[in-house]
C-alpha positions in Angstrom: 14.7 -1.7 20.8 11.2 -2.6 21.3 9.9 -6.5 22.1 7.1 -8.2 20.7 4.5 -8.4 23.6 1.1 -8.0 21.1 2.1 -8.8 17.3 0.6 -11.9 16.1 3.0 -14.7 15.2 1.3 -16.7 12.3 2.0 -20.6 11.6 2.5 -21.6 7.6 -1.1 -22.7 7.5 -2.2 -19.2 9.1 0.0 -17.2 6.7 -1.1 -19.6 3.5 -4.5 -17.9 4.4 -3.0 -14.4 4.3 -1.2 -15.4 1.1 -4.7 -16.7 -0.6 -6.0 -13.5 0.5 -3.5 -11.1 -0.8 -3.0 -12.4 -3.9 -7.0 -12.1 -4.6 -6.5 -8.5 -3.8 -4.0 -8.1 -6.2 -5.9 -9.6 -8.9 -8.7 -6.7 -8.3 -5.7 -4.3 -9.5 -5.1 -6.1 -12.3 -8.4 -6.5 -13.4 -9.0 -2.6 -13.2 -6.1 -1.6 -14.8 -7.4 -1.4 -18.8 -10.3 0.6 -17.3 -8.4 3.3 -15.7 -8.3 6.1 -18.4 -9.5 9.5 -19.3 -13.4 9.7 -18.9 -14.0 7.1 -16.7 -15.7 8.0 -13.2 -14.0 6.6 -9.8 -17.6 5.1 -8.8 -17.7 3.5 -12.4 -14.0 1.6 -11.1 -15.4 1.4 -7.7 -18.6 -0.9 -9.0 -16.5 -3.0 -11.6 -13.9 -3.7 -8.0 -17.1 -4.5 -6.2 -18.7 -7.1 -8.8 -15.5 -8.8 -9.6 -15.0 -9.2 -5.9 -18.3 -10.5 -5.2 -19.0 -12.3 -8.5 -16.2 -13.3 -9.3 -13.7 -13.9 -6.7 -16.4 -15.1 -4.3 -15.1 -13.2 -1.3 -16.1 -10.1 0.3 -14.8 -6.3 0.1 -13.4 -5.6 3.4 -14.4 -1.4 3.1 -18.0 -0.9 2.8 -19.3 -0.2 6.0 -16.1 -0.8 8.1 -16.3 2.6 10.4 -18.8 3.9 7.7 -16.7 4.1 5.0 -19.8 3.9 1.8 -17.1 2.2 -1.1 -15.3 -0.5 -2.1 -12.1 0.7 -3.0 -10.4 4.6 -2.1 -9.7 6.3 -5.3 -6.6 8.8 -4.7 -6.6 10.9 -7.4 -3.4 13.7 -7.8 -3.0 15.9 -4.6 -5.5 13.4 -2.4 -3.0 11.4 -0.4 -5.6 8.3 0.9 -9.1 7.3 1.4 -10.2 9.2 -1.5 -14.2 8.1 -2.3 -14.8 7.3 -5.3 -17.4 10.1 -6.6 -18.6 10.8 -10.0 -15.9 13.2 -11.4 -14.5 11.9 -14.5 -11.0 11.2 -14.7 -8.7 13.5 -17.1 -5.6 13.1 -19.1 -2.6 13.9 -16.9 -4.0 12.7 -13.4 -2.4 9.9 -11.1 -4.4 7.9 -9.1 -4.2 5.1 -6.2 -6.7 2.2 -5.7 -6.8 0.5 -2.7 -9.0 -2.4 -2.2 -9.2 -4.5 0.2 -11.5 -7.7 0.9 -11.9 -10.8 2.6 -11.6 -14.5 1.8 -12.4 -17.4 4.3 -12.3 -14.9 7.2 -8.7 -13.1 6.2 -8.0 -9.9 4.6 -6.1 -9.2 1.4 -5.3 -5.4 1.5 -2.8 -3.6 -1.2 -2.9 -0.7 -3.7 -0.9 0.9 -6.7 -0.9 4.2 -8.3 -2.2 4.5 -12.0 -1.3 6.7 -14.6 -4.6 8.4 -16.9 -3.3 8.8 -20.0 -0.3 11.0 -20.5 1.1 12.2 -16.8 3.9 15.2 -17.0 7.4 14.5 -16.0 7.0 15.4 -12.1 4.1 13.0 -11.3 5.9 10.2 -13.1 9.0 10.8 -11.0 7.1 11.0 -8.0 5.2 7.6 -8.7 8.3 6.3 -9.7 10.0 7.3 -6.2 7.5 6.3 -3.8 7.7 2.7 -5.7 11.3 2.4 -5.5 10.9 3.9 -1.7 8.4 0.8 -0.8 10.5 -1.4 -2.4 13.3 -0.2 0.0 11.7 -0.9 2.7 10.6 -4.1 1.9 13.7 -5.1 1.3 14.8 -4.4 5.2 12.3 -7.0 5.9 14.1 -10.0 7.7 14.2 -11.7 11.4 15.9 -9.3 14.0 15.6 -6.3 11.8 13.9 -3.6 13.1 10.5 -1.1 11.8 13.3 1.6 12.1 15.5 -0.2 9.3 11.8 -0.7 7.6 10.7 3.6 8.0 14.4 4.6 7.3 15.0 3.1 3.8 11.8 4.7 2.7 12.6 7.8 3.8 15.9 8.0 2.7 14.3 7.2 -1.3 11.9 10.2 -0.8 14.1 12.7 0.9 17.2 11.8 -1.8 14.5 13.3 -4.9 13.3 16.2 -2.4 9.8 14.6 -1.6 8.4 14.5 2.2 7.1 11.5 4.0 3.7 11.4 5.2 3.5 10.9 9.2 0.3 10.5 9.9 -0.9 7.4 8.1 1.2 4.0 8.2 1.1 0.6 7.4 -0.3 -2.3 9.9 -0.6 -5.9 10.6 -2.9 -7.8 8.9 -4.4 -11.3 9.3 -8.2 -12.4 10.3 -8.3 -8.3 11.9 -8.0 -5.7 9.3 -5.5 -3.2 10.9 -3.8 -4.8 13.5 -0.4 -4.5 15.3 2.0 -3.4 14.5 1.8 0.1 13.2 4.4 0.2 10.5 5.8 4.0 10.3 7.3 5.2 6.7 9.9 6.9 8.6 12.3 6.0 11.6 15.9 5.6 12.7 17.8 2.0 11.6 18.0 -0.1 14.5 14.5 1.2 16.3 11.5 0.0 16.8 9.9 -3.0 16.8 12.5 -6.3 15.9 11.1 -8.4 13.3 10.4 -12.4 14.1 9.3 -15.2 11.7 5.6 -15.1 11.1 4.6 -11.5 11.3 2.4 -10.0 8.5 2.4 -6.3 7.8 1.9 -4.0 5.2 4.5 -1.8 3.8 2.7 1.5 2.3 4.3 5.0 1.8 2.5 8.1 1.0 5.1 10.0 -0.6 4.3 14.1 -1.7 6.1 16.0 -4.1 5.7 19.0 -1.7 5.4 19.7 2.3 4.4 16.9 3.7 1.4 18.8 6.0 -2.1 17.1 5.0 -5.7 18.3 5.5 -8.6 16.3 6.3 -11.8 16.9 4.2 -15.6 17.5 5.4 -16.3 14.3 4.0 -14.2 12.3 7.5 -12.4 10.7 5.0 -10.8 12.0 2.5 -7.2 13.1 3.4 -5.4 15.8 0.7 -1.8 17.3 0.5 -2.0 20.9 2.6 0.0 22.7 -0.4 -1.8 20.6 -3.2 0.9 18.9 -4.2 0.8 15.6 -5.8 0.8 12.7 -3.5 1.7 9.4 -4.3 1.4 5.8 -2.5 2.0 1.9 -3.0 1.2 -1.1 -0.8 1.9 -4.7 -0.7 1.4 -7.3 2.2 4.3 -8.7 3.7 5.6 -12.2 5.8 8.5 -12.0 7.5 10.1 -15.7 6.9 13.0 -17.4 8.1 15.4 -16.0 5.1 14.0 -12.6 5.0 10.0 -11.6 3.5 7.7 -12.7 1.1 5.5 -10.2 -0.7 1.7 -11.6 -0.5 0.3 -9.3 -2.9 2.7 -10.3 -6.0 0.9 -8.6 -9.1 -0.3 -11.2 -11.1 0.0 -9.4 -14.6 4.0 -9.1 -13.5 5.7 -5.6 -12.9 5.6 -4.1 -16.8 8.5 -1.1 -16.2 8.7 -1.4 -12.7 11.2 -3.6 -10.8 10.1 -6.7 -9.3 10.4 -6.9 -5.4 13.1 -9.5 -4.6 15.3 -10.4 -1.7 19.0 -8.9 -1.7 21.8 -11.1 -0.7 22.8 -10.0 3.2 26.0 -7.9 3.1 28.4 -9.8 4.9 31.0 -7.2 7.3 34.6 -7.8 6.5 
C-alpha cells in the first residue's frame, strides 16, 4: 500500500473550480459532435474546438504550445491510440475517432475525451468502443476513500481482457487541478488492494486506451503521435474525477446526457456477510 506524501488534497471551493472547469470541457465534446462525419478534416474539428473555446466559453485551450504540441484538441483516428494532430486528411465512413481537449478556466484545467463513430463503424470497432467505455466506467466505479489505484487499474483491465483486448501501459491517467498532469499517475492496469489509497479531495482522471490487438505501440516522427504496433484499432475515454466522502463525482458529466451509453453512477457498497 502506498501513502499519500505528494497528491494534492483539494477543499470544496478548490474542487468547485475543477468542477467549473471540467464541465466546460465537456461541453467542447458536445458541441463537436454533429460535425464529426465523413468528409470533414480533423483541423476543420480542431478550429471549430478552438473558437468555441476562445469565443465562446471565454477560457483558454490548455494544448497549444504546452511542450510544443501545435493543436487544440488530439484527433485519434482508428489504429492511433493518443495525441493524434489534427491534419488535413478527411475523415471516411467506417473510422472511430477520439477528441481530447483540454483548456483552462480561471487558472484550472478541464481535461476529458470520447470516441466518435464516422458514419457507419463495422461490428469490431463498435465493440471495442463499447468495451473501453464500459472498462472506464469500471474503474470509476472503484473510486471511494481507502480504495486503492490498484482496485482503480484492475476493474479496467479485467473489462478489456474479458472481450480479448490488451491494455495500454505506457500512457495513464493523472491528477489534475491548477497543474495539468499532476500526481498521481493513474495506471489502467494493477492488482486490487495496490497502489496509491484514495482520500477525500483528490482529482484524477480515469482514461483507458483499450486495443483490439497486441497492446505494443509505436511512436511516430511527428513526437507525438502514438499508433497501435499491429495496427489494430485502438480505443480511449476520459472523464475527471473527485474522490468525495461517499465515493466520486464525475466532473466531466456530458451535458447532452449519455444517448446509448450508460450513465456513470455510484454502486451501492457490498456489504460482507
Amino acid at each position: 500500500m502506498s501513502k499519500n506524501t505528494h497528491v494534492s488534497i483539494k477543499t470544496a471551493t478548490e474542487i468547485d473550480m475543477a468542477r467549473r472547469a471540467g464541465m466546460l470541457a465537456a461541453d467542447v465534446l458536445r458541441m463537436i459532435a454533429e460535425h464529426v462525419r465523413p468528409g470533414v478534416t480533423t483541423d476543420q474539428l480542431d478550429r471549430l474546438c478552438h473558437d468555441y473555446i476562445v469565443n465562446v466559453l471565454k477560457a483558454t485551450p490548455a494544448n497549444i504550445g504546452y511542450h510544443g504540441y501545435p493543436k487544440t484538441i488530439c484527433a485519434s483516428v482508428n489504429h492511433v491510440i493518443c495525441h493524434g494532430i489534427p491534419s488535413d486528411k478527411k475523415l471516411k465512413n467506417g473510422d472511430i475517432v477520439n477528441i481530447d481537449v483540454a483548456l483552462i478556466k480561471d487558472g484550472w484545467f478541464g481535461d476529458t475525451s470520447r470516441m466518435y463513430f464516422v458514419g457507419e463503424p463495422g461490428i469490431l470497432a463498435r465493440r471495442l468502443v463499447r468495451t473501453t467505455y464500459e472498462a472506464m466506467c469500471a474503474g470509476i466505479r472503484q473510486v471511494r476513500p481507502g480504495a486503492t489505484l490498484g482496485d482503480v487499474g484492475h476493474a479496467i483491465q479485467t473489462v478489456a481482457h474479458r472481450e480479448g483486448f490488451s491494455v495500454v501501459r505506457e500512457y495513464c491517467g493523472h491528477g489534475i487541478g491548477q497543474i495539468y498532469h499532476d500526481e498521481p499517475q493513474v495506471l489502467h492496469y494493477g492488482q486490487p488492494g495496490q497502489g496509491l489509497r484514495l482520500e477525500t479531495g483528490m482529482v484524477f482522471t480515469i482514461e483507458p486506451m483499450i486495443n483490439a490487438g497486441k497492446a505494443d505501440t509505436k511512436h511516430l516522427p511527428d513526437g507525438w503521435t502514438v499508433v497501435t504496433k499491429d495496427r489494430s484499432l485502438s480505443a480511449q475515454w476520459e472523464h475527471m474525477v473527485a474522490v468525495t466522502d461517499t465515493g466520486f463525482e464525475v466532473l466531466t458529466p456530458w451535458p447532452d446526457g449519455y444517448g446509448d451509453y450508460p450513465p456513470i453512477v455510484l454502486l451501492p457498497a457490498v456489504e460482507n456477510t
